[in-house]
SEMI-317852 format. One record per residue (C-alpha): residue in one letter; x, y, z. Coordinates in steps of 0.02 Angstrom, whole numbers, padded with zeros to 5 digits, always signed. Each point is the difference from the previous one (the first is absolute). Layout:
! residues N
AXYZ ...
END
This chain:
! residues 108
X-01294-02861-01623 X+00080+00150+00019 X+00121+00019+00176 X-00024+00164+00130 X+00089+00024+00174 X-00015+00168+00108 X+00085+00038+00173 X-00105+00070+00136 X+00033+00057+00170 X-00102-00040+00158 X-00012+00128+00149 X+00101-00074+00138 X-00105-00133+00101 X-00114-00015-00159 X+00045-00187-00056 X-00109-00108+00086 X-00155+00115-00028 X+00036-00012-00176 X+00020-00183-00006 X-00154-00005+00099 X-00103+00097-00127 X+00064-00102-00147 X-00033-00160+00076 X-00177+00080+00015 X+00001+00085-00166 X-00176+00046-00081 X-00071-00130-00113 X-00066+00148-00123 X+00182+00056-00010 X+00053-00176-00053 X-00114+00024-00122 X+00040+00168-00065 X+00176-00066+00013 X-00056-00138-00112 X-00098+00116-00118 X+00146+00106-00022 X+00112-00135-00053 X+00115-00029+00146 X+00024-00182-00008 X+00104-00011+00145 X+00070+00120+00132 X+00123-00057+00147 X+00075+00101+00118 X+00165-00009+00104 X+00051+00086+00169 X+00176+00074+00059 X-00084+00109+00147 X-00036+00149-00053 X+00027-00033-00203 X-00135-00108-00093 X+00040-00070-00166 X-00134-00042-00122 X+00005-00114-00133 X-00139-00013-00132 X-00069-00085-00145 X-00096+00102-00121 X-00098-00026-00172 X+00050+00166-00058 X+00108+00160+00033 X-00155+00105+00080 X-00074-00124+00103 X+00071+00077+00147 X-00050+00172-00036 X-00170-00052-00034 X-00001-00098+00175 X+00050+00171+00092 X-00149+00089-00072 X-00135-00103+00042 X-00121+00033+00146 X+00029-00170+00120 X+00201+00047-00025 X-00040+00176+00070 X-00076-00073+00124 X+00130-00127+00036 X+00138+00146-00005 X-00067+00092+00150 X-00031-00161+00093 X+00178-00021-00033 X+00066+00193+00023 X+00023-00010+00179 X+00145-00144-00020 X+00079+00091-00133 X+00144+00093-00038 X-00057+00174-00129 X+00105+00115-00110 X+00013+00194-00008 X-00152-00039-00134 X-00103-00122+00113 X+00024-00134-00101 X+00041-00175+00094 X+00194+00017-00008 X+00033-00130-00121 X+00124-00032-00157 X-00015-00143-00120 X+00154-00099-00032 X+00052-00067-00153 X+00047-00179-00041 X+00188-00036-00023 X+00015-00203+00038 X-00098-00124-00044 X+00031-00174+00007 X-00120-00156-00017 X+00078-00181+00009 X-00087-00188+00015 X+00045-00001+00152 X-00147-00085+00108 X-00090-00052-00172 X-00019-00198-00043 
END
């Protein structure tokens, strides 16, 4: 599995709206998530900054995600809670990986 992490920023006030969507989110986006090969997405909160993390089977999987019709869809559900560049593009930025440490810790 291959490791991606964006930043995004909320509009002020957006968080629990957001939260409130995802809790909610569409099964056919699960499944076009799924299709894609995103085997795992979390997300993390510091009000207004979101922080991704992601699993993927490959380097595009992402891009291919963003292009479908259910994840247009999904992105102006989402575009009043969000924070857009000069380009309208979600402001976002991935973040690369510099730690990484696994130990036994918790493991019998």
């Amino acid at each position: 599995m291959i490791k991606r992490a964006f930043t995004m920023k909320l509009k002020p006030g957006g968080l629990a709206e957001y939260k409130r969507h995802h809790d909610e989110i569409w099964p056919e986006l699960v499944a076009e998530i799924e299709r894609q090969g995103i085997a795992q997405i979390t997300i993390f909160e510091n009000d207004p900054v979101l922080f991704l993390y992601s699993e993927i089977s490959d380097p595009d999987a992402w891009d291919r995600l963003w292009h479908t019709e259910i994840h247009d869809k999904w992105g102006e559900y989402m575009a009043p809670l969000m924070e857009f560049n000069s380009d309208g593009i979600v402001d976002s930025s991935e973040v690369r990986e510099v730690f990484n440490l696994r130990t036994n810790a918790g493991r019998k």
